[in-house]
KEKOL-147695 format. One line per field, with one value per residue (C-alpha): residue number from 1; x, z, y. Coordinates in nm, 3 decimals. Layout:
// KEKOL-147695
pos = NUM	... .
X = X	... .
Z = Z	... .
Y = Y	... .
END
This chain:
// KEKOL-147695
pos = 1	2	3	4	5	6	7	8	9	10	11	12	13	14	15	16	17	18	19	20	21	22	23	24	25	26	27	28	29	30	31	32	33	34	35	36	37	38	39	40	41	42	43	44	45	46	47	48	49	50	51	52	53	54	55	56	57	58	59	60	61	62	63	64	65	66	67	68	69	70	71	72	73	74	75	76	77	78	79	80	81	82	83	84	85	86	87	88	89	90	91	92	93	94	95	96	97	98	99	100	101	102	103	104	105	106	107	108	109	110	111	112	113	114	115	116	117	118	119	120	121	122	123	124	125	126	127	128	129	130	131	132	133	134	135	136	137	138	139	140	141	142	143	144	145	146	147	148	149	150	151	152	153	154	155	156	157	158	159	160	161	162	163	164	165	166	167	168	169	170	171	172	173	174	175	176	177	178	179	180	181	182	183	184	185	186	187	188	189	190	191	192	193	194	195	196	197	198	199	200	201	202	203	204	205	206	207	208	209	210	211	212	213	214	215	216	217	218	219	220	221	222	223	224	225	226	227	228	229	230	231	232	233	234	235	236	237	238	239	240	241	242	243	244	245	246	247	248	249	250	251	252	253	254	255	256	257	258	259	260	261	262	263	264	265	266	267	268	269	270	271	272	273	274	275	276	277	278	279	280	281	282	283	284	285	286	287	288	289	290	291	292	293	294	295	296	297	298	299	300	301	302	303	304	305	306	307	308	309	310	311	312	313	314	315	316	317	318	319	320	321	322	323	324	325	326	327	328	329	330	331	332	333	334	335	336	337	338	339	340	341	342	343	344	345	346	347	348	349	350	351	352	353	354	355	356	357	358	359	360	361	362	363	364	365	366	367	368	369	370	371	372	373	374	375	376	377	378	379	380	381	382	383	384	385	386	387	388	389	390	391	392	393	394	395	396	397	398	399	400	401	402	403	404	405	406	407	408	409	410	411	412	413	414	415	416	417	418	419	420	421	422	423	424	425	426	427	428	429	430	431	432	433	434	435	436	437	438	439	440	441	442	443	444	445	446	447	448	449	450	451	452	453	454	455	456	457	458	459	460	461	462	463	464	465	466	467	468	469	470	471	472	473	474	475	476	477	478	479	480	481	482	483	484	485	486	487	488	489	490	491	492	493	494	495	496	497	498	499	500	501	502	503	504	505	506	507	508	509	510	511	512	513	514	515	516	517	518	519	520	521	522	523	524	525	526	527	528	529	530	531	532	533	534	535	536	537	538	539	540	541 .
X = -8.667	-8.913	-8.563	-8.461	-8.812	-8.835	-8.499	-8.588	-8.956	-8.739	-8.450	-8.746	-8.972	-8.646	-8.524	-8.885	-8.898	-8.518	-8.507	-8.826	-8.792	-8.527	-8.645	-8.262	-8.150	-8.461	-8.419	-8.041	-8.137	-8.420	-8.184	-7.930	-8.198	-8.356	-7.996	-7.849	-8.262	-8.240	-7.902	-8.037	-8.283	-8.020	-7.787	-8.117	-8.211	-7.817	-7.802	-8.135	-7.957	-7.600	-7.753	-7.404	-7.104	-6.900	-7.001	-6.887	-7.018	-6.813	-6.893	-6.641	-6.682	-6.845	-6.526	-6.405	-6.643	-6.356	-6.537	-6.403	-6.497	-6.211	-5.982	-5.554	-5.527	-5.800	-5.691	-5.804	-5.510	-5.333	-5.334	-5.293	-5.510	-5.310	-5.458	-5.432	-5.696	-5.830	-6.054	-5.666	-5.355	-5.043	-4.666	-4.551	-4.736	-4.579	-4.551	-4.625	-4.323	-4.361	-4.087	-4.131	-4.307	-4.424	-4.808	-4.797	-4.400	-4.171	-3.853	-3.720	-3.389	-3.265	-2.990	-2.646	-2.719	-3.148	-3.255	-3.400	-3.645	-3.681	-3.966	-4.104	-4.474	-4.653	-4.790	-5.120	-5.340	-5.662	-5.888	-6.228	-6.346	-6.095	-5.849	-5.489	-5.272	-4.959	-4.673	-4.869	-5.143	-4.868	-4.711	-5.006	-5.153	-4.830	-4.816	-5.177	-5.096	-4.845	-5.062	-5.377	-5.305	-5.475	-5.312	-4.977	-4.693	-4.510	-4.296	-4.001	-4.125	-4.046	-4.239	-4.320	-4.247	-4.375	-4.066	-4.234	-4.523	-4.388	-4.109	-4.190	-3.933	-3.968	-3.737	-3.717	-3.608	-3.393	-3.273	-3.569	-3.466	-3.857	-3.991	-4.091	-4.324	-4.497	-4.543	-4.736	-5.041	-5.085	-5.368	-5.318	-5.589	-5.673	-5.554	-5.840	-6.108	-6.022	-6.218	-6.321	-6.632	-6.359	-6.385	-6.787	-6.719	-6.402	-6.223	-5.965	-5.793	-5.735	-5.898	-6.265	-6.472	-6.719	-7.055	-7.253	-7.192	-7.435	-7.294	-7.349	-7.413	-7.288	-7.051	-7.077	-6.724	-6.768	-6.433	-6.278	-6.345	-6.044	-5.804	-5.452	-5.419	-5.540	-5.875	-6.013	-6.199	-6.467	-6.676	-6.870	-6.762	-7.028	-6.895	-7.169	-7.048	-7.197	-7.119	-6.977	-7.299	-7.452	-7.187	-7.221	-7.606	-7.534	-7.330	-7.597	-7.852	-7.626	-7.660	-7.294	-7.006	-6.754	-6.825	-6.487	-6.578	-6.366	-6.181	-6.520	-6.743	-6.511	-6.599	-6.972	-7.002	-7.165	-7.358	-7.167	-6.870	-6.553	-6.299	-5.997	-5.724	-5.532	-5.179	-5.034	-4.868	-5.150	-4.960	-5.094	-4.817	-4.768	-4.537	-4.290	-4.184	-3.841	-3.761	-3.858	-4.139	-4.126	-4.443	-4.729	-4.433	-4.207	-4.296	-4.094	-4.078	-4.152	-3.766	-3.587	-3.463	-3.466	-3.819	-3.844	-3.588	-3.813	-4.207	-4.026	-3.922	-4.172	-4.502	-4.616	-4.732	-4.829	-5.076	-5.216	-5.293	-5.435	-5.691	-5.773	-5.727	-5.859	-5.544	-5.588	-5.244	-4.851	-4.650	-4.539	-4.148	-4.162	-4.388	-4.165	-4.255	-4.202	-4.148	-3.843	-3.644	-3.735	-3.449	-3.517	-3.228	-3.474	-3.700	-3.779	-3.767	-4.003	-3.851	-3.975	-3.750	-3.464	-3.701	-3.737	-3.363	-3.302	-3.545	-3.390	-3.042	-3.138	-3.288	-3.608	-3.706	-4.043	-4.266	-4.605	-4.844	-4.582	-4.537	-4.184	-3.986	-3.694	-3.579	-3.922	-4.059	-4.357	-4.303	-4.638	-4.840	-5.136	-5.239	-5.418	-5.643	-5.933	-6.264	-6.447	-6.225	-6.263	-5.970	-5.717	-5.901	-5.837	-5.451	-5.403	-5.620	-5.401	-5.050	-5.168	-5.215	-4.920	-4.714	-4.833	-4.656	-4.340	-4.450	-4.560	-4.819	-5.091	-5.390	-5.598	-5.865	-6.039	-5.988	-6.115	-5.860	-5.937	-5.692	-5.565	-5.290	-5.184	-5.211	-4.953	-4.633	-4.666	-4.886	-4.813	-5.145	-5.239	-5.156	-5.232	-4.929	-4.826	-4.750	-4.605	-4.317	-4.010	-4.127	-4.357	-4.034	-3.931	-4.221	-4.218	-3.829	-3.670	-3.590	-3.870	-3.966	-3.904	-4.167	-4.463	-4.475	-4.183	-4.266	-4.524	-4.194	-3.994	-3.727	-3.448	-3.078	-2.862	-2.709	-3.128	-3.125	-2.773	-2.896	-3.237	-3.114	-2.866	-3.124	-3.319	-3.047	-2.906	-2.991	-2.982	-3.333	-3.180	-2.941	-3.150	-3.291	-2.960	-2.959	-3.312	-3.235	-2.950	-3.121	-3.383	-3.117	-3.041	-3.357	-3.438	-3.145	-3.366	-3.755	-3.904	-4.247	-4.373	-4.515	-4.738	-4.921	-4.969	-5.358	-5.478	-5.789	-6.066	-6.334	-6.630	-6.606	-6.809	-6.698	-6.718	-6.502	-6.141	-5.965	-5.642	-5.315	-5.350	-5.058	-4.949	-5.200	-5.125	-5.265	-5.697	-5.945	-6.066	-6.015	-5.687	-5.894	-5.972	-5.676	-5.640	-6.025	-5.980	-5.792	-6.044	-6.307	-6.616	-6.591	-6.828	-6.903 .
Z = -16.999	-16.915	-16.931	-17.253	-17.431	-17.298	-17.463	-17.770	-17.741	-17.726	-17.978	-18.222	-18.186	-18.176	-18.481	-18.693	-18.570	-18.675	-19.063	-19.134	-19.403	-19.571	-19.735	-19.839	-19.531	-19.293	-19.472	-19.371	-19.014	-18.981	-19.090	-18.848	-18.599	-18.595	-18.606	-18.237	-18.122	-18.243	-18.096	-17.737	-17.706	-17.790	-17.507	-17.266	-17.350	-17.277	-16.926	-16.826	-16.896	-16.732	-16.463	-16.255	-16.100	-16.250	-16.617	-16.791	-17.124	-17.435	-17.720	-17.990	-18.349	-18.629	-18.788	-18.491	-18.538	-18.691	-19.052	-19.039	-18.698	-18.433	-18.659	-18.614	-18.958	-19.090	-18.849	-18.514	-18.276	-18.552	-18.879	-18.842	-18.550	-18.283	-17.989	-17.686	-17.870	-17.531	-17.646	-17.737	-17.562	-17.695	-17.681	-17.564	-17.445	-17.421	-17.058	-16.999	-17.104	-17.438	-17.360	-17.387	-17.141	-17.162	-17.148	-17.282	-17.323	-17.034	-17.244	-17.542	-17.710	-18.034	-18.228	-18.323	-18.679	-18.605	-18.800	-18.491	-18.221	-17.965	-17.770	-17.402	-17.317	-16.975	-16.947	-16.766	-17.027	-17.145	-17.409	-17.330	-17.487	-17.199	-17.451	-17.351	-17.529	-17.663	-17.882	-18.170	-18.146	-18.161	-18.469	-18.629	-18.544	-18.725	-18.991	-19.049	-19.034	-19.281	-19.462	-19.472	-19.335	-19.542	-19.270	-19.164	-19.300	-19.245	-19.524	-19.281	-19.130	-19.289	-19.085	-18.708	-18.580	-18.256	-18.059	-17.829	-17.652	-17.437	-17.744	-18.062	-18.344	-18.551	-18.831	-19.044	-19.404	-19.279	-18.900	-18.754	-18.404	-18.337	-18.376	-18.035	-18.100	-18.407	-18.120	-17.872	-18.106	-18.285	-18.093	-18.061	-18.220	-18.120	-18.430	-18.366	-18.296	-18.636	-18.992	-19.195	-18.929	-18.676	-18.649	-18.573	-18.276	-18.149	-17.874	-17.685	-17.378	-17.327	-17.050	-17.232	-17.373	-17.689	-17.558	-17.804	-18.146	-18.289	-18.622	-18.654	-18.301	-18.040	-17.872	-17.495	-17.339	-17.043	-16.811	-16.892	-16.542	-16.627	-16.743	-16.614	-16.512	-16.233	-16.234	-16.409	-16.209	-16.478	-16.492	-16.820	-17.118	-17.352	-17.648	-17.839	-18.226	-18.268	-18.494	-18.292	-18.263	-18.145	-17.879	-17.702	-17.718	-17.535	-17.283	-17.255	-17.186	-16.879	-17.043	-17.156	-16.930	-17.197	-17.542	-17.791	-17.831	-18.029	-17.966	-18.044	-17.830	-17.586	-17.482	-17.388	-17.007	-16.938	-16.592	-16.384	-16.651	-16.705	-17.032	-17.040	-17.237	-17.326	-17.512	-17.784	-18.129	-18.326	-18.528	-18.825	-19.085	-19.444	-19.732	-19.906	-20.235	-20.241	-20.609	-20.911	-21.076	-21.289	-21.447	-21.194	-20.893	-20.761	-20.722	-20.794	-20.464	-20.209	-20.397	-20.238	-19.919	-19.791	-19.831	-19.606	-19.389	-19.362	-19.325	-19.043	-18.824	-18.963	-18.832	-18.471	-18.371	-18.039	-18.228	-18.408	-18.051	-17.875	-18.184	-18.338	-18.069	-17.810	-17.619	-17.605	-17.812	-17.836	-18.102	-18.334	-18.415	-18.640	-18.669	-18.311	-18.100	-17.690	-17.793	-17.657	-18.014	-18.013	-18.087	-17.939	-18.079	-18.373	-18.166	-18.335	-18.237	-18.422	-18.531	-18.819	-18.840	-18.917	-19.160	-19.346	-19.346	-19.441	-19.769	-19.867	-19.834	-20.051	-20.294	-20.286	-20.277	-20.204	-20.509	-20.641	-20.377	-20.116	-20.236	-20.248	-20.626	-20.712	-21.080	-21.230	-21.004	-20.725	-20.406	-20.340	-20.343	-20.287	-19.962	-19.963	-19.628	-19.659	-19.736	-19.471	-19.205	-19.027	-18.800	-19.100	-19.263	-19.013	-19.030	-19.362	-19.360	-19.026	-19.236	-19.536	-19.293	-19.124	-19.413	-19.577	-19.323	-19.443	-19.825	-19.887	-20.053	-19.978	-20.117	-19.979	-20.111	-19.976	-20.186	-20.149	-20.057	-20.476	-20.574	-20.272	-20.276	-20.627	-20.615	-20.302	-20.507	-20.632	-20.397	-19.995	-19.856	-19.455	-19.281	-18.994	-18.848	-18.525	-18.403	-18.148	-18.375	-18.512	-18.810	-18.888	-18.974	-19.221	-19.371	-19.405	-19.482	-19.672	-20.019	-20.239	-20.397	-19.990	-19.893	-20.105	-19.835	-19.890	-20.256	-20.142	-20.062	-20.326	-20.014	-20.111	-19.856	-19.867	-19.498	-19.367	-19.570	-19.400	-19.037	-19.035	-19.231	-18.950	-18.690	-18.770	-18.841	-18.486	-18.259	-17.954	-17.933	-17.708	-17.975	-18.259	-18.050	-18.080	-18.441	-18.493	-18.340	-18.564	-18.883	-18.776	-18.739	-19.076	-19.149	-18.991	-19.214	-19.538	-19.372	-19.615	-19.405	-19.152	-18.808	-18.712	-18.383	-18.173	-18.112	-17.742	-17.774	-17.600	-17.346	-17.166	-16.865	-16.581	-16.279	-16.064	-16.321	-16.234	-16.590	-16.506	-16.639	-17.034	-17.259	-17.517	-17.789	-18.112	-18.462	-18.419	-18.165	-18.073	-17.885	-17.754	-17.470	-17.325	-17.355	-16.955	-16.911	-16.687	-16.416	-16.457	-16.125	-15.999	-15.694	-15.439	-15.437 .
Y = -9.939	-9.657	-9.406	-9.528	-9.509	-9.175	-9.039	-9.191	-8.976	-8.667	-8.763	-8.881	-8.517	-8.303	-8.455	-8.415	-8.037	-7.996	-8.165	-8.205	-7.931	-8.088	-8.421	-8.597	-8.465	-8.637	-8.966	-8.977	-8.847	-9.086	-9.385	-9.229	-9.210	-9.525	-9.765	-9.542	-9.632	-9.983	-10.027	-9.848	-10.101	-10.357	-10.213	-10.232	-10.603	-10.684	-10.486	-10.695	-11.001	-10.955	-10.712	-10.845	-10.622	-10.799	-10.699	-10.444	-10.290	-10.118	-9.971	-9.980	-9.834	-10.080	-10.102	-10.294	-10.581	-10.856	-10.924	-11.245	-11.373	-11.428	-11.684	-11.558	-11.649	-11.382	-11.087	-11.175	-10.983	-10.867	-10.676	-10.307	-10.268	-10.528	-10.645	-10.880	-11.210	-11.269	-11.539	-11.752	-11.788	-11.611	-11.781	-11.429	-11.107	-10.738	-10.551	-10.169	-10.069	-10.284	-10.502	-10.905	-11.114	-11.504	-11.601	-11.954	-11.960	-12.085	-12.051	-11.938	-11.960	-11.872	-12.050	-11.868	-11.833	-11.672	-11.980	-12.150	-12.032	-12.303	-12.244	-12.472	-12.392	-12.444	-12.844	-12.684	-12.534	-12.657	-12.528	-12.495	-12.801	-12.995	-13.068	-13.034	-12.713	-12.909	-12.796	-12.909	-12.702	-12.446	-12.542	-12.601	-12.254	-12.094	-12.304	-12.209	-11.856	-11.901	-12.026	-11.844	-11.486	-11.182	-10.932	-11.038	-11.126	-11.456	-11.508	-11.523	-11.813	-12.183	-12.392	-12.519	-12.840	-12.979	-13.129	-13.305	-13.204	-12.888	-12.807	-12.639	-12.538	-12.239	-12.268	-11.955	-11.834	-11.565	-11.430	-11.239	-11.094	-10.948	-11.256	-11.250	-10.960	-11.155	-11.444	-11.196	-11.157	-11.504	-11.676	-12.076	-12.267	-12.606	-12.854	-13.105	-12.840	-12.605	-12.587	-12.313	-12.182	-12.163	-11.794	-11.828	-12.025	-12.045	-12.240	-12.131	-12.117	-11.765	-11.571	-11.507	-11.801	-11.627	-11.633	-11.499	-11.304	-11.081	-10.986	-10.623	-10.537	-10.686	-10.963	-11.150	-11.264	-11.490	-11.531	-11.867	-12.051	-12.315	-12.026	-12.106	-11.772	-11.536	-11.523	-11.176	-10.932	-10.913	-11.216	-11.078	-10.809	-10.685	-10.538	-10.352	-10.197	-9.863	-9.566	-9.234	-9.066	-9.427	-9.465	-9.094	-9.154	-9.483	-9.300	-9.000	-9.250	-9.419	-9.763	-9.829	-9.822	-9.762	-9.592	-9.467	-9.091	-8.839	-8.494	-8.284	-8.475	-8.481	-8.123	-8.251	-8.325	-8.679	-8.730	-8.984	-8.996	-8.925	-8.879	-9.128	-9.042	-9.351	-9.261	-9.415	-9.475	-9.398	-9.158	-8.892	-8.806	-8.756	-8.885	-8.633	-8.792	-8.794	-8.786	-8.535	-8.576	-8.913	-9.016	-9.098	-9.130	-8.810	-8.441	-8.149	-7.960	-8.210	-8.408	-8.048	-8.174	-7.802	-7.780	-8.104	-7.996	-7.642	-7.811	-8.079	-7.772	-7.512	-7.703	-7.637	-7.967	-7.820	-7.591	-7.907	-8.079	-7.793	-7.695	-8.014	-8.255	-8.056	-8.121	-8.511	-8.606	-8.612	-8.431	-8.710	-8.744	-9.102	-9.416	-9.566	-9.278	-9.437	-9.756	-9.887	-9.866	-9.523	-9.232	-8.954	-8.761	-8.763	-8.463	-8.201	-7.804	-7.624	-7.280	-7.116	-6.850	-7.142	-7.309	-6.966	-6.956	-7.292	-7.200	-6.880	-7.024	-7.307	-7.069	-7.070	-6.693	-6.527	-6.449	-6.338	-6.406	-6.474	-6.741	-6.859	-6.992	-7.137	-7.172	-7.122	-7.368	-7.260	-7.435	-7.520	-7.923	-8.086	-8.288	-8.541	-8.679	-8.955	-8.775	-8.948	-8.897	-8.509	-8.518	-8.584	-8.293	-8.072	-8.139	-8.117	-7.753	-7.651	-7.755	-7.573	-7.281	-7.269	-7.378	-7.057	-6.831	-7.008	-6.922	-7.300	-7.317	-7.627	-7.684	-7.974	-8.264	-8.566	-8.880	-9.169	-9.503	-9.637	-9.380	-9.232	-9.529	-9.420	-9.077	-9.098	-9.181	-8.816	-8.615	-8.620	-8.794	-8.811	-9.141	-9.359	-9.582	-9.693	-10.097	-10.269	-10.383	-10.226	-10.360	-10.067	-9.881	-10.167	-10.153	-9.779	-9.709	-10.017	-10.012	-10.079	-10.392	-10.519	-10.294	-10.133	-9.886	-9.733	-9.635	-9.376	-9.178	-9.287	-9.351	-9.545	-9.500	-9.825	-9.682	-9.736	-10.081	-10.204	-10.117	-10.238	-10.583	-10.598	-10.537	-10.848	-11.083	-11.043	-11.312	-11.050	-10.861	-10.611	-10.539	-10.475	-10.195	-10.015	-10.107	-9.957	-9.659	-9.598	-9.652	-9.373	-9.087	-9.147	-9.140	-8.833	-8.647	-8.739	-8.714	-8.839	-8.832	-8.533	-8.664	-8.469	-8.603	-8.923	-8.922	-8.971	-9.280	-9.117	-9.311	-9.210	-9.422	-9.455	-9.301	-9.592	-9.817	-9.912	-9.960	-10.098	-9.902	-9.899	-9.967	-9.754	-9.793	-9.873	-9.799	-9.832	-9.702	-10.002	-10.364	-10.221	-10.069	-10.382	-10.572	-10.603	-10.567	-10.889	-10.634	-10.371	-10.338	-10.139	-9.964	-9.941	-9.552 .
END
C-alpha cells in the first residue's frame, strides 16, 4: 500500500504544478485524477484479498462492463463484441482455427430440408446450485433469447423443444447452415433458477461461478469446482473496468497483471511487462454509396465505380499500420478477413499508378487545385469518423492524405453516432466490423429491407443476394463456406466499402504470465482476451 500511496503523492503534485493555471482544464484533470486514484486503491484492496498464484487481474475498458449484468438474452457473449460467457455453458464453442467444436453438445444433425437441428448434450453437467443441465434448460434458454434479445437476432429461429432430457429440437423459419456459430455464444440458463435479476446473480455451469460484481469497477470469477471440464489453471480472475489512462496507471504501478492499452501507449516501456499483440477481425473501413445522389441517400462521386475501383488500390494500407498503429495490425481486405469463409482472391495490390489510370480512363481529368473533374463534377467527399474515437481520426486524415496524391479530394469531421447513422447513406463514415459469423457479411451486403446495414452503401446485386441465400439454406456447413466465398468476389467487383486495417488488441502483460494461444479476435477490445483465461499460468521465474 505504501507504493501505491506514494505514486499517487507524485501523480497528485505533478498534476497541480502542470494545470493549475488553467481552471476548466484542472477540474477535468482533477476528476480524471481522482477516478485512476480511486480505482488504484480499488486494485490494492483486491490484490490483498486474492494475494493467490493462481489469480490473475485484468483491466478492461468501462465499456466492457455488460450494462445489463451477465443475462444471454441482454448481450452477455454476444452482440457485436462476442465472447466465450464463461460464467454459462455453450451447446457449441469455436477452435483456433474458428472452425466448430462441441462444449455441451455430443451430437448434432440437421434435417434434409435445414428446418431441423437435432441436438444430444452431455448427461454430466450441473449448475452451480446442484441442479442437473437437461435439454430443457436448453430450449428454454433459446426460446428466451428469442424472446427477449436487444443484440441478436433470432428471427430465424421458431422455437426449441426439449426431446427428452439429452435431445433438444430447434425448429426454424427458414434453412440456416451457421446456426452452429449462433449456438457457440448463447449461454444456457437454468429454467427453474431464471427471473428478471438473473443477470445480477447468475447460475451457471460454465467454468467461472460470479463472485462478486461491483458495478462500475470491478468483477471476481471464482473457478467452478464441479465444472465438467478440465479443471482451469486459474483458480481466481479479477476483472477491474478502467478508462485507458486508468489501466496504464494500473500497469505503471505493478498492481494489474493485464490492462487493454492502445497503439500510442504502446511505445511506453513498463517494468516487468511486456506488449501482446493479439490479431483479429476487428476491422476499420468505410461505406462508398453506391448510387447518385438521391435525397438524404447516394453521393455523386463515391456512385463512379472507377473512383472505387481507384481509392481500393490507391490506399497504402501498409502506410496506415506502420504510422497509426504503430505496426500492431493487418491490412484489411473485407469484414471475413482469416476466417475460414474468407476469399483471398479478394487481396488487394496497392498501385497508384493503375488507380490514376483507372481515373483518367474513366474520365475524370485533373483540375484547379489538382484536383481531378469529370463533367462539371469535383471528385472530392466528406469522411466521416466518431469524434471521440482518435484512431478512426487518424485514418480518415491519413486517406484524405493519400487520396490527395491521386487528386481525391477528402475533407474530414467527427460526428457524433445521433446523426452519424444518417448522415452515412450519403457521406462515407469510418466503421468497426468483424464477428465470428459469416453473417457479418449478410448483414453488410444483402439487399436492403433484409439488412439496414446494407443501406449505408446503397448496395443492392441480386448475384450477392442468390449466393448468400444459398449459403444458408444448405444443410452442409462446409458448403456454405464455398458459397460465401463466392458471393464476396462479386462483391469485391462493386466495393462498395474500403477495408482499411484489421487492428492488433494490445495487452500489457506481466512477464511471468502464460496467456494461452489467443483466437482471432473479433469486433471489441475487451472480454475476448480472456476467453481461455482458464489455460493461462504463472511461471516460476
Amino acid at each position: 500500500m505504501k507504493e501505491i500511496n506514494l505514486t499517487i503523492c507524485i501523480l497528485s503534485v505533478r498534476f497541480i504544478f502542470l494545470f493549475w493555471e488553467d481552471d476548466n482544464m484542472l477540474k477535468k484533470r482533477f476528476y480524471k485524477l481522482f477516478t485512476i486514484t480511486f480505482i488504484l486503491f480499488s486494485v490494492s484492496s483486491v490484490l490483498e484479498a486474492n494475494a493467490q498464484d493462481n489469480t490473475v487481474i485484468v483491466a478492461m475498458g468501462n465499456t466492457s462492463e455488460p450494462e445489463s449484468g451477465f443475462d444471454p438474452a441482454f448481450g452477455w457473449g454476444a452482440g457485436e463484441h462476442v465472447h466465450e460467457p464463461l460464467i454459462q455453458s455453450t451447446l457449441t464453442t469455436t477452435t483456433q482455427d474458428l472452425k466448430i467444436a462441441y462444449d455441451l453438445a455430443t451430437d448434432i444433425k440437421t434435417s434434409e430440408d435445414g428446418l431441423q437441428w437435432i441436438v444430444t448434450i452431455r448427461d454430466d453437467v450441473f449448475f452451480t446450485d446442484g441442479k442437473p443441465l437437461t435439454a430443457e434448460d436448453v430450449a428454454f434458454t433459446y426460446n428466451k433469447v428469442k424472446e427477449l434479445s436487444t443484440v441478436n437476432d433470432f428471427t430465424m429461429l421458431d422455437k426449441a423443444e426439449a426431446k427428452d432430457n439429452k435431445t433438444v429440437i430447434f425448429y426454424m423459419n427458414k434453412p440456416y447452415s451457421i446456426w452452429p456459430y449462433s449456438m457457440a455464444n448463447v449461454g444456457i440458463v437454468p429454467k427453474h433458477a431464471y427471473n428478471e435479476n438473473y443477470g445480477q446473480n447468475p447460475i451457471g455451469s460454465g467454468r467461472y461461478i460470479l463472485q462478486q460484481w461491483d458495478k462500475g469497477q470491478q468483477v471476481i470469477l471464482k473457478a467452478n469446482p464441479n465444472y465438467y471440464g478440465k479443471t482451469p489453471n486459474i483458480e481466481n480472475v479479477v476483472v477491474l473496468f478502467m478508462s485507458e489512462d486508468a489501466a496504464f496507471a494500473a500497469a505503471k504501478a505493478n498492481k494489474v497483471d493485464v490492462a487493454y492499452t492502445t497503439p500510442s501507449l504502446s511505445q511506453e516501456k513498463i517494468k516487468n511487462y511486456n506488449i501482446l499483440a493479439a490479431h483479429s477481425v476487428d476491422n476499420r473501413t468505410f461505406n462508398l454509396p453506391t448510387i447518385p445522389k438521391n435525397g438524404s441517400i447516394g453521393n455523386d462521386v463515391t456512385s463512379d465505380l472507377a473512383i472505387r475501383q481507384a481509392i481500393n488500390i490507391g490506399l497504402d494500407r501498409e502506410r496506415l499500420i506502420k504510422y497509426i498503429l504503430k505496426g500492431y495490425g493487418t491490412p484489411a481486405y473485407s469484414v471475413a478477413d482469416k476466417m475460414p469463409w474468407f476469399n483471398d482472391e479478394t487481396i488487394v495490390v496497392y498501385n497508384p499508378e493503375k488507380a490514376k489510370a483507372i481515373l483518367e480512363n474513366a474520365g475524370w481529368k485533373i483540375g484547379k487545385n489538382g484536383i481531378r473533374e469529370k463533367n462539371g463534377v469535383p471528385a472530392k467527399f466528406n469522411l466521416l469518423y466518431p469524434a471521440n474515437d482518435s484512431v478512426r481520426q487518424a485514418l480518415a486524415a491519413e486517406t484524405s492524405n493519400q487520396l490527395k496524391e491521386l487528386g481525391i479530394a477528402v475533407t474530414f469531421e467527427g460526428v457524433g453516432w445521433d446523426t452519424a447513422y444518417t448522415r452515412a447513406q450519403s457521406e462515407p463514415l469510418v466503421w468497426g466490423w468483424g464477428a465470428h459469423t459469416p453473417m457479418e457479411m449478410y448483414n453488410i451486403y444483402h439487399t436492403a429491407p433484409n439488412s439496414n446495414l446494407a443501406a449505408y452503401s446503397p448496395y443492392s446485386n441480386k448475384k450477392v443476394d442468390e449466393l448468400m441465400d444459398k449459403a444458408l439454406a444448405t444443410n452442409d456447413l462446409s458448403k456454405s463456406f464455398e458459397l460465401w466465398k463466392k458471393s464476396q468476389e462479386k462483391v469485391s467487383n462493386d466495393i462498395p466499402w474500403i477495408w482499411l486495417v484489421n487492428i492488433d488488441h494490445l495487452y500489457w502483460v506481466k512477464n511471468n504470465l502464460n496467456v494461452a494461444e489467443q483466437k482471432i479476435h473479433p469486433h471489441g477490445h475487451g472480454w475476448s482476451i480472456v476467453n481461455n483465461i482458464d489455460q493461462w499460468s504463472w511461471s516460476n521465474e
